[in-house]
N, C-alpha and C positions, 0 to 999 in steps of 0.2 A: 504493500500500500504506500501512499504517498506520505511526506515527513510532512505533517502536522505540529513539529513539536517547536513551542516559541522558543525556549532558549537554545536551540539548534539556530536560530536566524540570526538572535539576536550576536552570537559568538560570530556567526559565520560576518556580521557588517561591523563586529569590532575588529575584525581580523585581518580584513579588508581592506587596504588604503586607496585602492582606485578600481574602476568598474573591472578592469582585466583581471583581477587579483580577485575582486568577487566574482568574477566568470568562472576563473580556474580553480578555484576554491569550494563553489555551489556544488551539490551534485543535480543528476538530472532534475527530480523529482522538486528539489529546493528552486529549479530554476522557471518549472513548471506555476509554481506556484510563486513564486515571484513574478511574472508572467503574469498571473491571474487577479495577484492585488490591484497592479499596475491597472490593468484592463475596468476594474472596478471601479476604481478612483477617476480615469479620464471617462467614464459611459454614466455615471452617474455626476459629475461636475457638469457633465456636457448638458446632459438632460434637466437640470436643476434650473440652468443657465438661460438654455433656449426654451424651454417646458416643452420641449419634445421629448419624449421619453424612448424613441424607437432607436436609439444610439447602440444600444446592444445586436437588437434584427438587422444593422447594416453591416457586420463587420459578423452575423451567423456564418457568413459562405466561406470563412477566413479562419475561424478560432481553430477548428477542429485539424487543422492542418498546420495551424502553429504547435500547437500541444504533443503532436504527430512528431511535427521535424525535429521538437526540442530533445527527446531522447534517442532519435535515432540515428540525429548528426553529434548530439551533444559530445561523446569521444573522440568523434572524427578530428574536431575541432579543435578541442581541448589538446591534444595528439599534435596535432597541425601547428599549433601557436605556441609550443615548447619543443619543436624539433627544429635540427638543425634548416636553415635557410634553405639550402639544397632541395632539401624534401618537394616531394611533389605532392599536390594537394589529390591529384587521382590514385594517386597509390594507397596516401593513408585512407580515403575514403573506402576504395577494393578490400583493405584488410580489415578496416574496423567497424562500418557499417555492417548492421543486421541485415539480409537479403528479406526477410522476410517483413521486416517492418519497414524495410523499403519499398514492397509491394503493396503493404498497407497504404501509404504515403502514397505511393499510383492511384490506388484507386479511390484516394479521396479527393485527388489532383482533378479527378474525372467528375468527381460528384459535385466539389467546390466551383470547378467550370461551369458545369448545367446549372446550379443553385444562382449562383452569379449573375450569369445571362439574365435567367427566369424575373430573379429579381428586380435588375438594372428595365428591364422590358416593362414592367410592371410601374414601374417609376417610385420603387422605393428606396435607391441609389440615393435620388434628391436629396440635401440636406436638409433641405425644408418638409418633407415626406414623412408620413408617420401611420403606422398600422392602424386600419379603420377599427379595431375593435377598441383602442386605447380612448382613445373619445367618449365612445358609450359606455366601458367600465367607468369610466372618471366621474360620469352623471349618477352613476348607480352608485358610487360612494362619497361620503363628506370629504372635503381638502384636504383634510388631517390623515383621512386611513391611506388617499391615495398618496399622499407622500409617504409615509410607512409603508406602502407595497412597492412603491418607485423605489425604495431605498431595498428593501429585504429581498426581494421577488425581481424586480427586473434588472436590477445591479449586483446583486451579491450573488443570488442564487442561480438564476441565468448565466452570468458568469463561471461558478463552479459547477453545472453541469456542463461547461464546454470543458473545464477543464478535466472533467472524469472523460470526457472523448480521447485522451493523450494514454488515459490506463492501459488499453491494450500495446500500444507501444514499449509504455514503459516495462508491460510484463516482459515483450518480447527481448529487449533487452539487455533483461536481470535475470533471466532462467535459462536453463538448459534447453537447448534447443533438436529436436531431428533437421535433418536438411531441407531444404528446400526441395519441394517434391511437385509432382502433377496434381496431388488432390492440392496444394496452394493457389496451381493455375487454372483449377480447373472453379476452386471456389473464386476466385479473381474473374475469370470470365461469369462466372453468376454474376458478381457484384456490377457488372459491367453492363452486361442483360436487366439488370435491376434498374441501374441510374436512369439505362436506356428505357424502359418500360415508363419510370418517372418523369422522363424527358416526353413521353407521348403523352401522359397525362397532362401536364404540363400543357402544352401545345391545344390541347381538346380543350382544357380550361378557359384559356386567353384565346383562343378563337372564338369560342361563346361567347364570351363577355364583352371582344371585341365586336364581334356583330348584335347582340345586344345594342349596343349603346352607340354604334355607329349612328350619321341622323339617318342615313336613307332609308334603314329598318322602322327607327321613330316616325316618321313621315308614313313608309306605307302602311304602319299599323292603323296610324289615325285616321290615314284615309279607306283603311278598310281592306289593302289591296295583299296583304300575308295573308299567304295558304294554311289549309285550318291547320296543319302539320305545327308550319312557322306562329301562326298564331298563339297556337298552345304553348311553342318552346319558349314564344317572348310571354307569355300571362303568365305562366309559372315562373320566368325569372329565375331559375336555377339550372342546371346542366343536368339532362339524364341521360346524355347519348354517349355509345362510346364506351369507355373503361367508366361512367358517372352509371353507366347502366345496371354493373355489378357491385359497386362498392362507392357508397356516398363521399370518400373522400381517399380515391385510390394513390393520390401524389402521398396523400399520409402514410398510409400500407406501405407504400416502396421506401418512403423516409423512413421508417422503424427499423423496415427489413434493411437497410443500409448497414445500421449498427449494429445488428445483431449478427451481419457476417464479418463484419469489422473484429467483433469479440472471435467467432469463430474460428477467424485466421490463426489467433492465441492456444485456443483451446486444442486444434487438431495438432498443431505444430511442438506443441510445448512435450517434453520429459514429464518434467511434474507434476504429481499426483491430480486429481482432480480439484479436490477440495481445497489443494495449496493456491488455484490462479482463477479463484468462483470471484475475486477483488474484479476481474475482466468484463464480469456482467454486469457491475454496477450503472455501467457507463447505459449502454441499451435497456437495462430498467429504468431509471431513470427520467432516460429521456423519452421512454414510452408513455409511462406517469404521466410527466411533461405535458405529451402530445394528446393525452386522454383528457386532461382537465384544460387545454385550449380548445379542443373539439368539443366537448361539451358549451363550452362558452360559446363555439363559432355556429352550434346548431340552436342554440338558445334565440342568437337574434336576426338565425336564417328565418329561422318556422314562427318568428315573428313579424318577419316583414312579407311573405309569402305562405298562405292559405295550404294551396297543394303540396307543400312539405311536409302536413303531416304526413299523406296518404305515400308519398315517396320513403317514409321513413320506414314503412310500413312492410314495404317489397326489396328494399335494397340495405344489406348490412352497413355498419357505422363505418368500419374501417378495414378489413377483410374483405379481400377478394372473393369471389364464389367458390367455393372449399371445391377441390379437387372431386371428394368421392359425393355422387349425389345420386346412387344407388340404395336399393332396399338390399339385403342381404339374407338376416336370420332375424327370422321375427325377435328370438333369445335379445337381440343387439337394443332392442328397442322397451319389451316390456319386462327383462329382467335386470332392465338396467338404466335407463331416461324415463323411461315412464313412471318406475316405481320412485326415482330421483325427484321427479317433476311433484308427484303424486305427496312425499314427506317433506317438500317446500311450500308449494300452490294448493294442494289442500282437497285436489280435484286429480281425477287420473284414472287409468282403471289398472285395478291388480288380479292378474289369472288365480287358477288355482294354488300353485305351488305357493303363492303369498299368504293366500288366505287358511292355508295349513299350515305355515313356518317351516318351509322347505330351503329357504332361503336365508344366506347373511343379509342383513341391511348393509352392512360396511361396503360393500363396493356402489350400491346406488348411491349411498353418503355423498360419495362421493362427487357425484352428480346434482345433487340437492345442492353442494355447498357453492359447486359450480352455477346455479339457477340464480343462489344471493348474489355472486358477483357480479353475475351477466345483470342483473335488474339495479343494480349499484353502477356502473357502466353503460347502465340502457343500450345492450347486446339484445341483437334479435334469439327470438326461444331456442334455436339450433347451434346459434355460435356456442354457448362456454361448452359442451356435451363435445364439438367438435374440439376446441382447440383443448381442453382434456385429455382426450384421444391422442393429437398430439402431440400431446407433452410428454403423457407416457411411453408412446412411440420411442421417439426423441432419446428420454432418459434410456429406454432398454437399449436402440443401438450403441447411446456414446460409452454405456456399462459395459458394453460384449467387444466393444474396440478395447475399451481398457482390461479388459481381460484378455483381447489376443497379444496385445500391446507387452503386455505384462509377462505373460509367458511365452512368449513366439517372436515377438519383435516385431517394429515399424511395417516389415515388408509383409508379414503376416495380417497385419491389421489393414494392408491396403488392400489386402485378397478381398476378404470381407466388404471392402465400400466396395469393390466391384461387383457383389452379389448383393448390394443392397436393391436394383433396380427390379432382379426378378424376381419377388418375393417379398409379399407383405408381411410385418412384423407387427402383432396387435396381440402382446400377450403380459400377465402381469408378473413376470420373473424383472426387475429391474437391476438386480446387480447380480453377480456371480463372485463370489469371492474363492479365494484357491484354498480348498477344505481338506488335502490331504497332506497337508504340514502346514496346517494355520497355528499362528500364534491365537493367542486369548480374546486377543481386542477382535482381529478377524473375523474368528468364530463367534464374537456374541452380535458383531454388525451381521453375519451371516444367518444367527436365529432369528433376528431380529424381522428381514424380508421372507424367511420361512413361517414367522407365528401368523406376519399380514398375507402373505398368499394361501396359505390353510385356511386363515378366520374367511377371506375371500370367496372361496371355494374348496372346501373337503380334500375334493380328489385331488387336490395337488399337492395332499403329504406323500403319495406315489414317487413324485420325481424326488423326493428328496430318501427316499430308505434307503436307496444305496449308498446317498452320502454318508448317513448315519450309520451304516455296516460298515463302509471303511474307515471311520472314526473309530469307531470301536476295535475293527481290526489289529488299528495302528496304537489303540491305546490314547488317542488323544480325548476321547471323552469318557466316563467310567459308565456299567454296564445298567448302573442304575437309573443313571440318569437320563440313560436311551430309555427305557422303562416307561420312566414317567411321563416320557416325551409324548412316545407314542401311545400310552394310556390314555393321554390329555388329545391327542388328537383321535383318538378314535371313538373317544366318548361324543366329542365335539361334531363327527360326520356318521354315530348310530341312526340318527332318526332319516338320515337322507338316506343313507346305507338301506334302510327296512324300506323305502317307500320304492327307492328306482330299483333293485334289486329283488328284495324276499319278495315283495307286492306286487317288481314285473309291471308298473306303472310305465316306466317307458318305454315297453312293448308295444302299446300307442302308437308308439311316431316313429315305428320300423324296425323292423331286424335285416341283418347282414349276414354274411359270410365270413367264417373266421379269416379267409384272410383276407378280409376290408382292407385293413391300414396297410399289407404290402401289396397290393395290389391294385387301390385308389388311394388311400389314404394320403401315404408319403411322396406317392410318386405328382399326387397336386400340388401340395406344399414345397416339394423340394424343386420343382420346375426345371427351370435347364441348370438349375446347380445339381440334381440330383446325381448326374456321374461322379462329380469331385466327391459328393457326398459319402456316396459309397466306398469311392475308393480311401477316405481316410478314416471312414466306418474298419473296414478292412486291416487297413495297416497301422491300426492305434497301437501306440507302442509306448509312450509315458505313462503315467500313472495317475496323471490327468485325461489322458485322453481313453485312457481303461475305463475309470469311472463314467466316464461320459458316455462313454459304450454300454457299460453293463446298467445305468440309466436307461437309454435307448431303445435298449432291448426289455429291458423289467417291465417299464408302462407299456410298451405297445401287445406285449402278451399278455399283462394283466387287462389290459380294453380288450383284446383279441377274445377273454375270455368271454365278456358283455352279449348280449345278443345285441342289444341296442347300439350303435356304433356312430360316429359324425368324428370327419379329418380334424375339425378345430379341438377335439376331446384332445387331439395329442400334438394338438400347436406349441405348449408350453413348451415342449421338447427339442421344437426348431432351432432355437439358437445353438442347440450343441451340437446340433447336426452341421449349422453352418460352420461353429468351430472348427470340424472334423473337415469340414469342404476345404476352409482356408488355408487349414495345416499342411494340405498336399495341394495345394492349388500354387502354378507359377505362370503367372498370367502374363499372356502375349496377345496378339489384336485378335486374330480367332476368335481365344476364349471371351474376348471383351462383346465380342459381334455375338458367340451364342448365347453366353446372358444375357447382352440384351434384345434377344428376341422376346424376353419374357415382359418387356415393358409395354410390346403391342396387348395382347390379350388384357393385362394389367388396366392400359388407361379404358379398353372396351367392357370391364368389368365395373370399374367405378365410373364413368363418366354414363353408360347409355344402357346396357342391360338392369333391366328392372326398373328404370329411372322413374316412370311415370306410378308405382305405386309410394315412392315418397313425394314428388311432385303433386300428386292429387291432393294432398291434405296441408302444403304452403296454398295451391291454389283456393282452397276451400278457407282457411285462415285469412287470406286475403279481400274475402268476397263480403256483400254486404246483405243485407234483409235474408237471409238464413236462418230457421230456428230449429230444423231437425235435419239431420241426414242418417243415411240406413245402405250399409256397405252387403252388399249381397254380392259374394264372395268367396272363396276359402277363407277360413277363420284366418286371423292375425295377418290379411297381406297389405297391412299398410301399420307405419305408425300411427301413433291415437294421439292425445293432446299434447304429449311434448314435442310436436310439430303443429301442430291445428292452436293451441293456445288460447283455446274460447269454452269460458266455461256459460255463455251464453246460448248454445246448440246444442238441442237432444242429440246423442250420437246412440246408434242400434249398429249392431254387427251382430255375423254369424258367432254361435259357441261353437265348441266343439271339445269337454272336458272330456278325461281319458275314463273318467268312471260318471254315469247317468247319461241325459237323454243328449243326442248329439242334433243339432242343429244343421250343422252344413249337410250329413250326409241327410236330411229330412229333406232341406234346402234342394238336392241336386238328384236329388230321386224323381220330384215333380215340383219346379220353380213356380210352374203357373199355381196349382192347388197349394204351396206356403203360404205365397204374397197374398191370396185371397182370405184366408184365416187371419190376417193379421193387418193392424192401422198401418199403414207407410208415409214413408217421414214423404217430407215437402224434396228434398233433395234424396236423389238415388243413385249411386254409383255402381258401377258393375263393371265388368271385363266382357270387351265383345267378344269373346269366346261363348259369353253364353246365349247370344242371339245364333252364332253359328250351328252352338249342337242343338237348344232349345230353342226351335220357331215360336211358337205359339207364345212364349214368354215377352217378347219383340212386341207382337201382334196386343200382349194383354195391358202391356205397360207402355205402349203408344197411345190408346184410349187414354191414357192420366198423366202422361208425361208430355216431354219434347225435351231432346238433346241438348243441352247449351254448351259443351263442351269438351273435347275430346285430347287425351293427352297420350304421346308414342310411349310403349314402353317396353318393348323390347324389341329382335329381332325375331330370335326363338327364343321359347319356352320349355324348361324341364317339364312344368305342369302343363297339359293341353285346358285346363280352365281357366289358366290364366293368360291364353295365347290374346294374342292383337292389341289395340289401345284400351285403356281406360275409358270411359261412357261416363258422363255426368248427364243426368238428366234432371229437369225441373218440373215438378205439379204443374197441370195447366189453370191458370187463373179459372 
């Protein structure tokens, strides 16, 4: 972290007889923040002076890149200006410059160029120029608070989060470093694709705004002569076209994500431990913070000067792009997990059976629930915190299973790994892997520590851990009692689920397989085009890490193998070791780089367009107005419920389908016409036109009381033939 400490300055400017002596004298960090007093005292004199206060927003395109250069020329320099005369100043720079926080310094070269332009175009360069919003906050507070927020908040504070933008530098450094590799250029080119994404937004922005306010627009408005297109775009007076279509304020999106692969560069590069360089995040939290409680203000006195803003607020997220995956999957994804989340926050929801008998932990919906407070603290649309959740624990499980190839394998071994991150999704809750078969003390209790949460989790994931705990025991690292009580305590903990899906044969319900499901379908979907390396370092385990991970492998997929009941995600937990095993013999050249990623086509057609319209139907239905019942006539669970829909103002009716009493769908699809007549029908009807295809008469019955309003694609093909074609919204005829 940076030197905070006063009597450290106060020594270093008695020690000092001239600014050279305090150059050579300073270290980085002292100079950074010397630097940053500085910038405090002229941005706040200036603003005091001229009562402009935007003195800080004119020199944003500038800080982030002095903070930057200070520690990563600051040896060069120092080096330079006590070596002989001779010296050339590119030689010391080749030897004592970091390449990597010199790449940093590139790519902020890039961003501070776009930022600049943007700015200067805009005409906030001017000296006379000052942020529209500072005006309006000025009237919303007395004299006195806004000189107190000028002085703490736009000079002090403002200030020091430019100066937490220098942290990644400075980490790069002071720590141990790997070299400079492809995953650097490869995240270097993101960040550049990013600025560039920014730079489009950008451009979409100030072209609206520009022809906004142009007179020739004013004029043909007045005179009547804008198309009702152009009409609409000038009465709204805000931007939805474009990148404004997906994300109310995408130039933000691209600014966050800027800093957060700023920090990245640190994270993937660095030697040191994880927890020793987390000072690297500060800078991107921060500044997101920042950007979260400015955007709040800047839609406060948008959807006050413009009407159709709410309804925009309505349909498009605050600051997230359109989340990648916006497919339905496993009903499981939705009501044993956001809904029951949704349901112990908002108070409204529906819980199947398995809730309503306590077959379930709450801890992982918890999750989600706590996620629902943040997202309504933030005013997140209903789907974001659920998403970005997801990916954090994403996130967390890859950069733990790098740190674990890292750890035991080396640098080269953990880039195997980013090379199979594109075939194969990772959506599991093992978050760290610690090395259990000669762990110290502190090791093993962080290590129970993510075994007590993935059991209280789910049950069956004391499975992947019993071989650990056999070679603990083996080796005599933990005594024989205390495995005992371990698995006493866990097996107490998963008897009532144990009795219900097993003795009771309840999940016989929702299908049985072939004992060899998992080698047969199982693993060979999961593992995708990594699944050769897989095997062969399945095969050739030869450590005693890579034993265990083997005789893991093999214990849960024969103890499922035993199941009648079978599904590939039962034994997803087990992927990352699989992946370990790929990476350990994996020595990757362009080939193998081309056949993994073949797995990324199938990938984006899995999340972006297969299934899509049974989550798409219930944002639509969220979206919509004078609705008060809808009635999904269906397969039970193919859609989510109110943690997508968000209105506890709509009767909602679905098919059941409990594994024990009366089933509904198969009543349902025995004879649809002879259901619907037994029973009131909501004002809204949704269905799958599969069922007009097998069922005429159904078409014919529900044409007398309806009309179509709406149709949504949703797939190409279908496993299920009742769910083939679009989605059907139909409405009551007045």
């Amino acid at each position: 972290m940076l030197n905070f400490n006063l009597n450290s300055y106060f020594d270093l400017l008695k020690h000092s007889g001239s600014l050279k002596l305090l150059y050579l004298n300073a270290s980085s960090d002292q100079l950074m923040v010397i630097a940053c007093i500085y910038n405090i005292l002229w941005t706040y004199s200036l603003s005091e002076i001229t009562g402009n206060v935007s003195q800080v927003d004119r020199v944003w395109t500038v800080l982030p890149l002095l903070y930057t250069a200070i520690p990563t020329f600051d040896l060069a320099i120092k080096t330079y200006l006590q070596a002989p005369q001779s010296t050339s100043l590119v030689d010391v720079l080749k030897i004592t410059v970091n390449q990597r926080a010199l790449l940093l310094l590139a790519l902020q070269l890039i961003w501070s160029s776009r930022l600049t332009f943007n700015t200067a175009r805009r005409g906030l360069m001017a000296f006379a120029s000052e942020d529209y919003r500072w005006p309006i906050l000025k009237k919303k507070l007395n004299w006195w608070q806004f000189k107190l927020l000028n002085l703490f908040f736009i000079a002090i504070a403002q200030n020091i989060l430019h100066l937490l933008t220098g942290l990644p530098a400075f980490v790069l450094t002071k720590t141990p470093q790997y070299d400079i590799n492809r995953n650097d250029y490869l995240l270097f080119t993101l960040g550049v694709m990013n600025i560039f994404g920014e730079f489009i937004a950008d451009n979409q922005q100030y072209a609206y705004q520009s022809w906004k306010h142009a007179e020739s627009t004013i004029v043909a408005y007045n005179n009547g002569t804008l198309t009702k297109e152009d009409k609409k775009k000038y009465t709204d007076g805000f931007n939805t076209s474009g990148l404004f279509a997906v994300s109310r304020h995408p130039n933000f999106a691209f600014e966050q994500t800027n800093w957060w692969i700023w920090a990245l560069l640190v994270v993937l590069g660095s030697k040191q431990p994880a927890e020793e360089i987390l000072s690297t995040f500060i800078s991107p939290i921060s500044m997101s913070l920042l950007f979260e409680c400015s955007t709040r203000f800047t839609e406060s006195i948008t959807s006050s000067k413009y009407p159709n803003y709410k309804n925009y607020k309505k349909k498009v997220a605050i600051i997230a792009l359109s989340y990648a995956t916006r497919t339905f999957f496993q009903p499981d994804e939705y009501f044993q997990a956001l809904e029951v989340g949704h349901w112990m926050y908002y108070g409204y929801g529906h819980l199947t059976w398995e809730w309503k008998d306590g077959l379930r932990s709450v801890m992982y919906p918890a999750i989600y629930a706590i996620g629902y407070l943040l997202g309504d603290f933030l005013s997140l649309p209903i789907t974001a915190s659920p998403r970005l959740i997801n990916a954090l624990l994403a996130t967390l499980q890859d950069v733990a299973l790098l740190a674990f190839l890292r750890r035991d394998y080396g640098n080269d071994k953990a880039k195997n790994y980013r090379q199979l991150l594109p075939a194969v999704p990772y959506i599991i809750g093992h978050l760290r892997e610690q090395k259990m078969l000669c762990c110290r003390s502190k090791q093993l209790a962080k290590a129970l520590v993510v075994i007590v949460i993935t059991v209280a989790v789910r049950p069956t994931n004391a499975l992947v851990w019993i071989p650990f705990a056999l070679q603990l025991i083996y080796r005599r690292t933990v005594e024989f009692k205390t495995f005992v009580f371990l698995s006493a305590s866990i097996g107490l903990a998963s008897l009532w689920q144990t009795k219900a899906n097993i003795l009771n044969s309840i999940s016989h319900f929702y299908g049985t397989n072939s004992v060899f499901y998992y080698f047969i379908q199982g693993w060979p979907l999961l593992l995708n085009t990594s699944a050769i390396y897989a095997i062969k370092g399945f095969i050739q385990a030869r450590t005693p890490n890579e034993k265990c991970l083997q005789y893991t492998i093999i214990f849960v997929t024969l103890v499922y193998s035993l199941l009648a009941h079978k599904e590939w995600r039962f034994i997803q937990p087990l992927l990352p070791f699989a992946m370990v095993l790929a990476a350990s013999k994996m020595h990757i050249t362009r080939k193998i780089v081309i056949l993994l990623s073949l797995g990324i086509l199938p990938a984006l057609y899995l999340m972006t367009t297969h299934m899509r319209g049974q989550v798409e139907v219930m944002e639509w239905l969220s979206a919509s107005d004078n609705i008060s019942s809808v009635g999904f006539y269906m397969p039970c669970h193919s859609t989510p419920w109110q943690s997508h829909l968000h209105r506890p103002d709509i009767s909602l009716y679905s098919l059941q389908c409990p594994p024990i009493g009366y089933n509904e769908e198969d009543a349902f699809y025995a004879s649809p016409q002879v259901f619907m007549k037994g029973k009131q029908i909501e004002d809204i009807v949704v269905v799958f036109e599969a069922l007009f295809l097998d069922f005429p008469d159904s078409l014919e019955y529900l044409g007398k009381k309806y009309h179509p309003i709406h149709r949504i694609s949703n797939s190409i093909i279908h496993e299920d033939s009742r769910r083939r074609g679009d989605i059907v919204i139909l409405k009551r005829n007045v």
